[in-house]
C-alpha positions as CSV (number, residue, x, y, z in Angstrom):
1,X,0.0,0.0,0.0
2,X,1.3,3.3,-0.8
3,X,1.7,6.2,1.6
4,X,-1.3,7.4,0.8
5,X,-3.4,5.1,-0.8
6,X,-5.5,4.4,1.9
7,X,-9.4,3.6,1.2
8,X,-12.1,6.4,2.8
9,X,-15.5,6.0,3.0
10,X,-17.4,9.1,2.7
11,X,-20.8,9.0,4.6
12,X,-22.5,12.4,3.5
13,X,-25.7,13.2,1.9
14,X,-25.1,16.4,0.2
15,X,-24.5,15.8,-3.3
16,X,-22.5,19.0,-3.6
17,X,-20.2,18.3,-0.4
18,X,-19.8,15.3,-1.2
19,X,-18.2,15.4,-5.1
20,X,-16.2,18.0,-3.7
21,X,-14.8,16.6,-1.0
22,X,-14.1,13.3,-2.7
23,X,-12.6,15.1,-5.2
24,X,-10.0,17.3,-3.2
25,X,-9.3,13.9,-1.3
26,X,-8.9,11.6,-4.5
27,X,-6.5,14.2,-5.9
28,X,-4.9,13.8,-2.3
29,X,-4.0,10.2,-3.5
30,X,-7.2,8.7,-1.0
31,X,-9.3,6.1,-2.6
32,X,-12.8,7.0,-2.0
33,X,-15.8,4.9,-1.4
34,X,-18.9,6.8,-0.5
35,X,-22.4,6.2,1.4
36,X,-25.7,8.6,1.3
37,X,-26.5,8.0,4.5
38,X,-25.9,6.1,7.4
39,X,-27.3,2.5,6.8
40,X,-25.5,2.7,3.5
41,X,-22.4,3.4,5.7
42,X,-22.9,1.0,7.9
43,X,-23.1,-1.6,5.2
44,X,-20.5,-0.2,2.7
45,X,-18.0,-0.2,5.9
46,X,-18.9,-3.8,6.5
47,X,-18.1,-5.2,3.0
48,X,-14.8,-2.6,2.6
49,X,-13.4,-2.2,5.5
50,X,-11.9,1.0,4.6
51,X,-9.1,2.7,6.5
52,X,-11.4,5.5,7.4
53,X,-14.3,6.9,7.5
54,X,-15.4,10.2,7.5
55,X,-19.1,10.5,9.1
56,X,-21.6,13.2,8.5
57,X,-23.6,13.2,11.2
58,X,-26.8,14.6,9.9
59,X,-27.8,12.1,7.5
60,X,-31.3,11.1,6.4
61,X,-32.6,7.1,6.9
62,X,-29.9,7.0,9.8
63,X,-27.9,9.7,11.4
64,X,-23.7,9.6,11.9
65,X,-24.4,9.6,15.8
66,X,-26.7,5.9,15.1
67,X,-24.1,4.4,12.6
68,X,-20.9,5.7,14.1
69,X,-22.7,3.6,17.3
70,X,-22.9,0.5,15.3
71,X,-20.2,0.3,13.1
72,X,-18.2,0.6,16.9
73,X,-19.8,-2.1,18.3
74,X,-19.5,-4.5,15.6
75,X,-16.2,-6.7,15.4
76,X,-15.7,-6.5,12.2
77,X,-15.6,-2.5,11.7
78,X,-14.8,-1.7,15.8
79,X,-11.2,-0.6,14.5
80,X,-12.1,1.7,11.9
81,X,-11.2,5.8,12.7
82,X,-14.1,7.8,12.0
83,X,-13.9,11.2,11.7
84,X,-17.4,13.0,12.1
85,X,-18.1,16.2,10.2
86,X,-20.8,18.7,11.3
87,X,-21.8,21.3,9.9
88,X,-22.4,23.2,13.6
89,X,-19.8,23.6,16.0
90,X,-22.0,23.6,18.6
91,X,-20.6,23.4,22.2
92,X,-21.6,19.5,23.0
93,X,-20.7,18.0,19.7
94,X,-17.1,17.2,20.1
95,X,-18.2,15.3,23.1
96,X,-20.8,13.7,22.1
97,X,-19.0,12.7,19.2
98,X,-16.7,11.1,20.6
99,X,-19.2,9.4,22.8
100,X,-20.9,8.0,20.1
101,X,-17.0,6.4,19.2
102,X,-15.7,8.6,17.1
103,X,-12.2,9.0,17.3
104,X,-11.7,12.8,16.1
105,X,-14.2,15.4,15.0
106,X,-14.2,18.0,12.2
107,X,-16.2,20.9,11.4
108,X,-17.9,22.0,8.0
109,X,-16.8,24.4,5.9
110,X,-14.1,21.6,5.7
111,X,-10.4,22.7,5.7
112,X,-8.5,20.5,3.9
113,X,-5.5,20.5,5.3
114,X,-6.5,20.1,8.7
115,X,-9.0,17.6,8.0
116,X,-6.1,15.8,6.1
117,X,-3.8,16.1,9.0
118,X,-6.4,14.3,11.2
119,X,-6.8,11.5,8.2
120,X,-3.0,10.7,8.4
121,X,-2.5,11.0,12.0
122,X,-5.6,8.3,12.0
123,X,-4.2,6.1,9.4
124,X,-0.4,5.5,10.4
């Protein structure tokens, strides 16, 4: 595996975030799989097992909080990093984030090289 070829899954609903944030991160050298929403995510992460996954957390069908919460507590995917994104930096939501099992937490507008930083420190 290269240094960066590491497989992402991208759990986000917006059409627009999403192709530009796979984008950026494809051009990154990332190989992207990506999920509309969270029982997608759950399953995609299941039959990939990427390296990562970055989790919106206000997804229709199921939210990040829900499949963040699963894909934790199954064996298969319990290792996987997941980032979450959200869009509002409210006070709580690192926390609870990170209560739900994510293991770092990212705001929206997304700044690349931060979120990448966060990606690689994940990864290694």
């Amino acid at each position: 595996m290269g240094k960066n070829m590491a497989k992402i899954l991208l759990v986000e609903d917006n059409e627009f975030n999403r192709d530009m944030l796979s984008r950026r991160l494809e051009r990154k050298g990332f190989d992207l799989v990506i999920a509309k929403d969270g029982s997608e995510g759950i399953a995609i992460s299941t039959n990939e097992i990427p390296d990562l996954i970055l989790m919106d957390m206000s997804l229709p069908v199921l939210d990040g909080w829900e499949a963040t919460k699963r894909i934790k507590a199954a064996a298969k995917t319990a290792h996987i990093p997941i980032i979450a994104l959200t869009a509002h930096a409210m006070s709580g939501d690192r926390e609870k984030a990170l209560e739900a099992g994510c293991d770092d937490y990212d705001t929206k507008p997304i700044d690349l090289p931060r979120l990448i930083d966060k990606i690689t420190a994940l990864i290694r």
